[in-house]
C-alpha positions as CSV (number, residue, x, y, z in Angstrom):
1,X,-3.4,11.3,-15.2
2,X,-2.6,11.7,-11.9
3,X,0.2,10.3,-10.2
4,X,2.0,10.0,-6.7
5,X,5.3,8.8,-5.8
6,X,6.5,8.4,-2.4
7,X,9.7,7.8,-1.0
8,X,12.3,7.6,1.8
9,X,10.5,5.2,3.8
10,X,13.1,1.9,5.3
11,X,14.2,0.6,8.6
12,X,15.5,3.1,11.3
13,X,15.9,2.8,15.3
14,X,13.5,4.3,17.9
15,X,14.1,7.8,18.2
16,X,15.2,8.2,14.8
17,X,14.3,10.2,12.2
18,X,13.2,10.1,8.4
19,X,11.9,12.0,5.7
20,X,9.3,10.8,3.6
21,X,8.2,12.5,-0.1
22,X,6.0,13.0,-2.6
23,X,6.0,14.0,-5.7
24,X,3.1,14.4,-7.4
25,X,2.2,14.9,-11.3
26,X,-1.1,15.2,-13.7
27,X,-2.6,18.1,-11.5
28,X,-2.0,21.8,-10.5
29,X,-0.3,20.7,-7.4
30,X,0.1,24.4,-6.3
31,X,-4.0,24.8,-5.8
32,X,-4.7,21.7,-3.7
33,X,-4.5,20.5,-0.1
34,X,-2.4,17.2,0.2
35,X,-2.3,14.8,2.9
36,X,0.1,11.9,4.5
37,X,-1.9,8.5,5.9
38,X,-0.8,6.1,7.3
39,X,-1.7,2.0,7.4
40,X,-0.1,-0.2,10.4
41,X,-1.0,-4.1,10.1
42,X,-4.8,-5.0,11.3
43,X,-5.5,-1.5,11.8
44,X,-7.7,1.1,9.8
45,X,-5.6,4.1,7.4
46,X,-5.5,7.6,9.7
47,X,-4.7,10.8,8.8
48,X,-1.2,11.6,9.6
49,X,-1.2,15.1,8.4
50,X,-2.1,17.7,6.0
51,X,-0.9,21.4,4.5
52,X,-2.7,23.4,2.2
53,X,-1.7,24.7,-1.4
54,X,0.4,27.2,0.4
55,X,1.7,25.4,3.3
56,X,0.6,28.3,5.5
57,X,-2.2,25.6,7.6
58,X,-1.1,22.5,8.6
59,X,-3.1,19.8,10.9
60,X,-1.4,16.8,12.7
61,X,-2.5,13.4,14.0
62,X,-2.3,14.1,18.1
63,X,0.2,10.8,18.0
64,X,2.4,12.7,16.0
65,X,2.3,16.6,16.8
66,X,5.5,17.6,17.9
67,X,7.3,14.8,16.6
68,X,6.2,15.1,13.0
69,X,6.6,17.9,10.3
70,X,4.7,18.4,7.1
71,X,6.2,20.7,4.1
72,X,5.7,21.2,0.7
73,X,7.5,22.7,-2.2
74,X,5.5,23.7,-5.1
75,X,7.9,24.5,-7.8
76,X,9.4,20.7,-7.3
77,X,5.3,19.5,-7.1
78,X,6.6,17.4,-3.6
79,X,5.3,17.3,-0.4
80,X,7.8,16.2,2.8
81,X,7.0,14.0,5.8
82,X,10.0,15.2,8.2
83,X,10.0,12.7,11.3
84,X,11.7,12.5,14.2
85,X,11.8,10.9,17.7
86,X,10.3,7.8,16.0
87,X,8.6,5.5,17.8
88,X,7.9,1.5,17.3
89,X,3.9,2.4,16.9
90,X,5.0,4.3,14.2
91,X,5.7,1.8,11.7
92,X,3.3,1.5,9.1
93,X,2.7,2.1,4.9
94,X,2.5,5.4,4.2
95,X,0.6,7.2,1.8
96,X,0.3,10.4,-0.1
97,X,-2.8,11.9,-0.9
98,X,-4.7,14.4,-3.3
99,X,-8.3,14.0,-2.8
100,X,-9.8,10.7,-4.2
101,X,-5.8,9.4,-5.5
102,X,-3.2,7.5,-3.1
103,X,0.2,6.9,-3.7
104,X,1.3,3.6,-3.7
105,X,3.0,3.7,0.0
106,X,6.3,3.3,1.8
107,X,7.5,1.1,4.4
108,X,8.4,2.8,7.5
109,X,9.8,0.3,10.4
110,X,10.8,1.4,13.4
111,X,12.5,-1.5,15.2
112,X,15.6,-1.9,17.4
């Protein structure tokens, strides 16, 4: 079945930086699209970013472009959330995702 595992979420400083992943399972993660949400209290889930199955097309979240990078390695079946310059309004569960099938989230805090 399929599974998603994320990772490297915690507490950092504004302007900091973290990497989130995601390794995924039960699928041919090479063929597919994935995606990073994210969830901040009393607010709805957005769209964070996204690659394709070759990492050669990327979109970002205007909040985030410049700030945020996504990557993915296919022989490790992971996908990265590289961020940086963190900001307080950044803080939020993430989430993986491979079309219908979320992860199960990370904490990311961004608090002085």
């Amino acid at each position: 079945q399929v599974q998603l595992a994320e990772s490297g979420g915690g507490l950092v400083q504004p302007g900091g930086s973290l990497r989130l992943s995601c390794t995924a399972s039960g699928f041919t993660f090479s063929n597919y699209a994935m995606g990073w949400y994210r969830q901040a209290p009393g607010k709805e889930r957005e769209l964070v970013a996204s690659i394709n199955w070759s990492g050669g097309s990327t979109l970002y979240a205007d909040s985030v472009k410049g700030r945020f990078t996504i990557s993915r390695d296919n022989a490790k079946n992971t996908v990265y959330l590289q961020m940086s310059s963190l900001k307080p309004e950044d803080t939020a569960v993430y989430y993986c995702r491979y079309r219908e099938y979320w992860g199960q989230g990370t904490q990311v805090t961004v608090s002085s």
